[in-house]
ZADO-1210 file (C-alpha; in nm, 4 decimals, padded with zeros to 6 digits):
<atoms>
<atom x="-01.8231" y="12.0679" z="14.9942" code="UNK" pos="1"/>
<atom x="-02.0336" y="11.8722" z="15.2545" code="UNK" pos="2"/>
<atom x="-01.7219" y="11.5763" z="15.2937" code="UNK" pos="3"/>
<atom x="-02.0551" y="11.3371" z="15.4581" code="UNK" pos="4"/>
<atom x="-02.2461" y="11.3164" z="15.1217" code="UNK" pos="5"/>
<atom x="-02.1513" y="11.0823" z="14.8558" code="UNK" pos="6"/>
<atom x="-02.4162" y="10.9226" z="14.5906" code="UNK" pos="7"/>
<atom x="-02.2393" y="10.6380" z="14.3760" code="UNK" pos="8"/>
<atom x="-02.4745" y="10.5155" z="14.0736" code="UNK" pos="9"/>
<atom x="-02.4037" y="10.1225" z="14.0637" code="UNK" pos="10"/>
<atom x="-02.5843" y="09.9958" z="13.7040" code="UNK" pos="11"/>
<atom x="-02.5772" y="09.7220" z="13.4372" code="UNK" pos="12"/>
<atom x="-02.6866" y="09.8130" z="13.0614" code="UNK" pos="13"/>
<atom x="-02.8214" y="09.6038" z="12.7733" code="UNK" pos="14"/>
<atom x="-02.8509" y="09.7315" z="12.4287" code="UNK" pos="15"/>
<atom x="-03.0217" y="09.5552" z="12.1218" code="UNK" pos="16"/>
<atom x="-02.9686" y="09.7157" z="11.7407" code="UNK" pos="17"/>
<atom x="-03.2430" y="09.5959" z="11.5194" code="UNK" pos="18"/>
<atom x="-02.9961" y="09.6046" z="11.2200" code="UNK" pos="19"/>
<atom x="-02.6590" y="09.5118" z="11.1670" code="UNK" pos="20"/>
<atom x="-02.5533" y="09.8158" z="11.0040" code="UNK" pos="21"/>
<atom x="-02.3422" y="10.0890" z="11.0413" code="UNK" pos="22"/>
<atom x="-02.7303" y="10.3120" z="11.1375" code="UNK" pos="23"/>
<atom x="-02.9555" y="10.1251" z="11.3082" code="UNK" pos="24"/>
<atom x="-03.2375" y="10.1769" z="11.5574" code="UNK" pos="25"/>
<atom x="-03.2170" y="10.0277" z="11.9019" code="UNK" pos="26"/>
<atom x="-03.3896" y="09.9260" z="12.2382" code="UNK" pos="27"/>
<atom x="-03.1657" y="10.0483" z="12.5638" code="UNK" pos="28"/>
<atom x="-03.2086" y="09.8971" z="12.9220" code="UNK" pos="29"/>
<atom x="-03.0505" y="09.9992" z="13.2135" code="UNK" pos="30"/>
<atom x="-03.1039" y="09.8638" z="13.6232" code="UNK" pos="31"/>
<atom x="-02.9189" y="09.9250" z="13.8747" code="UNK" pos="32"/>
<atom x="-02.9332" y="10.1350" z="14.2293" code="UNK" pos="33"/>
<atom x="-02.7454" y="10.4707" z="14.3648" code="UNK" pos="34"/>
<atom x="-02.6331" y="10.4469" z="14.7018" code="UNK" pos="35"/>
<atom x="-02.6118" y="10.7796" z="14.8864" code="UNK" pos="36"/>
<atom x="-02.5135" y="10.8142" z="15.2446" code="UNK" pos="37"/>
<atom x="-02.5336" y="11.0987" z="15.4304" code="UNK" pos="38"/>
<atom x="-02.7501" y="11.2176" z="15.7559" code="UNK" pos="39"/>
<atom x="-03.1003" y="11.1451" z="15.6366" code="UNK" pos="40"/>
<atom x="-03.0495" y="10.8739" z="15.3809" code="UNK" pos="41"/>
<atom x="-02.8728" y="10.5671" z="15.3801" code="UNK" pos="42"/>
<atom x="-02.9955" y="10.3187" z="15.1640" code="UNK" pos="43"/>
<atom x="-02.9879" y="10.1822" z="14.8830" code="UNK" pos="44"/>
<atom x="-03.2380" y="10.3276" z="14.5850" code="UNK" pos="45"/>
<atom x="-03.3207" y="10.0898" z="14.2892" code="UNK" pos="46"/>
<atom x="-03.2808" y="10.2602" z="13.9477" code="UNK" pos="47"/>
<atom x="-03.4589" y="10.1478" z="13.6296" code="UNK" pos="48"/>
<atom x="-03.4248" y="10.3345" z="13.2753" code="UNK" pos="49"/>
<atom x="-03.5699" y="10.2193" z="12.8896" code="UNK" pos="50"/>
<atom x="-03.4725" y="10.3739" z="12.5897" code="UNK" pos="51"/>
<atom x="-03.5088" y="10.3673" z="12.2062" code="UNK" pos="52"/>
<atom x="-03.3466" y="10.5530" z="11.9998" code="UNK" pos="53"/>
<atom x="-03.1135" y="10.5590" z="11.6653" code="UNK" pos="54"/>
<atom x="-02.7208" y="10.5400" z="11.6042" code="UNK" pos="55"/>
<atom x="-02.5599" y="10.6387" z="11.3241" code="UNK" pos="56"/>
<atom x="-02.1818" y="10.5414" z="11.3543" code="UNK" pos="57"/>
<atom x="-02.0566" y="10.6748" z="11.6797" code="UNK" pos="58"/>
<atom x="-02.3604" y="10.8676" z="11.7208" code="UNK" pos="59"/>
<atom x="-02.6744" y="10.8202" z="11.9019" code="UNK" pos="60"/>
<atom x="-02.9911" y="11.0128" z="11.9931" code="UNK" pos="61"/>
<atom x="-03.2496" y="10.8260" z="12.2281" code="UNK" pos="62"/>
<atom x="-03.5678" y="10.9080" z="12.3700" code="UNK" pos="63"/>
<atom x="-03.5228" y="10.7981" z="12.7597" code="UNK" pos="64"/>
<atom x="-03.7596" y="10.7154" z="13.0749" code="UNK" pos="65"/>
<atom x="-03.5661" y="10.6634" z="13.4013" code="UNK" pos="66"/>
<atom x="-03.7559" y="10.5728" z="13.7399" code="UNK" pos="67"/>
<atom x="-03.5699" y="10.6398" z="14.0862" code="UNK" pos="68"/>
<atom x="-03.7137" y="10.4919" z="14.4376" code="UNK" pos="69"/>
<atom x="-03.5829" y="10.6614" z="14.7328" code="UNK" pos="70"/>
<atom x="-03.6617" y="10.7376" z="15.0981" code="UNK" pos="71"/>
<atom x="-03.6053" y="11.0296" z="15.2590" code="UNK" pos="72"/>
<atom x="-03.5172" y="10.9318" z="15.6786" code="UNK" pos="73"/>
<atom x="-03.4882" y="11.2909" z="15.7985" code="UNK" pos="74"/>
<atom x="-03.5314" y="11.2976" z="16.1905" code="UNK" pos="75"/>
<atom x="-03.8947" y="11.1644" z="16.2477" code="UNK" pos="76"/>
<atom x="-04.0386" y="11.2751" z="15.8872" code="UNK" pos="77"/>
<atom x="-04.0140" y="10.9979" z="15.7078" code="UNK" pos="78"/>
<atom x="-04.1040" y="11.0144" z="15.3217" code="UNK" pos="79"/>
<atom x="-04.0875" y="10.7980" z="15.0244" code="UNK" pos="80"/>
<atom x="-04.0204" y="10.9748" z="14.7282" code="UNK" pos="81"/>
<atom x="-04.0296" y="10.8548" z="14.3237" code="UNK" pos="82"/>
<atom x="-03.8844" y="11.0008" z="14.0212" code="UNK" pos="83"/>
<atom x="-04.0016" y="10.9780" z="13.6970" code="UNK" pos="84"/>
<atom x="-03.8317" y="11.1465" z="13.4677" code="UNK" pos="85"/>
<atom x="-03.8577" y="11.1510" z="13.0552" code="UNK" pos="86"/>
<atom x="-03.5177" y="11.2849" z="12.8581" code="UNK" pos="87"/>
<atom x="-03.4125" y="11.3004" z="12.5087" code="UNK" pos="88"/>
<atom x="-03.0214" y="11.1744" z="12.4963" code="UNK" pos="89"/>
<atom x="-02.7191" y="11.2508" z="12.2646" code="UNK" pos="90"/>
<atom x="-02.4364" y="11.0163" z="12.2812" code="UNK" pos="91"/>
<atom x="-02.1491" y="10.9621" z="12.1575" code="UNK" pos="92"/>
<atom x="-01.9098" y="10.6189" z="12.1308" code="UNK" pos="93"/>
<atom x="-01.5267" y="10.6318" z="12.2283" code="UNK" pos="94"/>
</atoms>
C-alpha cells in the first residue's frame, strides 16, 4: 500500500420522514468534504449528496445524486475535475 495516500470523508447528514410511521418516505441530505493528501492533491474537495427514498423499519432503499469537486495538482498539469454520480442505495439501521 502507497503509506503517502490517505482520503478521509468529513460529512454532516439531515434526514426528514414525511410520516411518522413505522414505513415512511423520506428526503436525505448530506455536505461535507474528503480530504486526500498525497503527491498531486492536497486539498480539500467539497462533497454534496440528495436523496429520496423509502424505509420500512430498519430498512431503506434511496435513489441518490452525489457531486464531488476536486483538483488534480500533478507537476505543471493542473486540472479541475467534477463528479456526478447517480446511485440507487440499500441501507440498513443498527
Amino acid at each position: 500500500p502507497d503509506a503517502e495516500y490517505y482520503m478521509a470523508p468529513v460529512y454532516a447528514e439531515a434526514r426528514y420522514y414525511f410520516m411518522k410511521r413505522n414505513m415512511s418516505p423520506f428526503l436525505n441530505f448530506r455536505f461535507g468534504t474528503s480530504v486526500p493528501k498525497n503527491k498531486c492533491n492536497k486539498d480539500i474537495r467539497p462533497y454534496v449528496a440528495g436523496a429520496v427514498g423509502y424505509s420500512v423499519g430498519r430498512f431503506d432503499i434511496g435513489l441518490m445524486y452525489q457531486f464531488e469537486k476536486f483538483e488534480d495538482k500533478y507537476e505543471s498539469y493542473p486540472s479541475i475535475y467534477k463528479h456526478h454520480q447517480f446511485s440507487l442505495n440499500l441501507g440498513f439501521h443498527f
